[in-house]
C-alpha angles and dihedrals in degrees: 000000000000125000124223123183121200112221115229091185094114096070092036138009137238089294097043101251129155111277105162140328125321098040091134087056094046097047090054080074094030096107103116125065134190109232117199106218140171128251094247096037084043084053093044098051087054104048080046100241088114108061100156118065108201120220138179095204117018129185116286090206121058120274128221101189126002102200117202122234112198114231114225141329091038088038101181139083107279110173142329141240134202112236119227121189122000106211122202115254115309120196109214097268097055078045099055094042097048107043100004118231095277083065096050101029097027088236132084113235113212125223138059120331087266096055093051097049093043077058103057082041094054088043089042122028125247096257114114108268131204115242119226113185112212118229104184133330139207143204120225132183100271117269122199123236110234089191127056108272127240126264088234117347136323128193117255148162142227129237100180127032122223106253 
């Protein structure tokens, strides 16, 4: 079975925020998201060693389903995952402290406290993330964008369900 997805970019943008008219009507669908994601994130989501996904914006509605589109060079929707809690901006060292960096990265770091959190920095940036706990996560055959896909996330729907 093919999956479509339905853009809602034209009443908000890739943060959600308010574009034009109508935005009450179209958030009422709004429960799925696209997720950009790296090859090896997008591997370690799914083996379940990454349980945290980091974001400089989130969505500001629930999400049902957040699906993973695989940046290049896989380049296609592989899988999904259900989004549990959204935490408020984190800097590295509340990030650290509160879900470790085999959480956030899916690998342990060795060394002192300081070397560990010099190395998220240095993965991540030192600017505050959103924190996006991972409930569960699943693998499905690879499915092509016929759209451009977004920098981070963007919200969706779906038109059509997987079988």
């Amino acid at each position: 079975m093919t999956l479509h997805f339905q853009l809602s970019r034209h009443s908000c943008d890739h943060r959600g925020e308010r574009v034009g008219s109508g935005e009450r009507k179209l958030r009422a669908f709004m429960t799925d998201a696209i997720f950009s994601i790296k090859h090896r994130y997008a591997e370690r989501i799914y083996s379940g060693h990454k349980s945290v996904e980091l974001r400089w914006t989130a969505p500001k509605t629930p999400i049902e389903q957040a699906w993973i589109y695989e940046t290049a060079p896989v380049k296609r929707i592989t899988g999904w995952f259900e989004p549990g809690l959204i935490h408020p901006p984190m800097d590295c060292e509340a990030l650290l402290e509160r879900f470790g960096e085999d959480k956030c990265l899916g690998m342990q770091v060795i060394g002192t406290k300081e070397e560990r959190l010099q190395a998220m920095i240095e993965a991540l940036g030192d600017k505050p993330l959103h924190a996006i706990s991972i409930k569960r996560a699943q693998r499905i055959r690879p499915v092509e964008l016929r759209f451009r896909p977004p920098q981070s996330w963007m919200y969706c729907r779906k038109t059509e369900k997987l079988g």
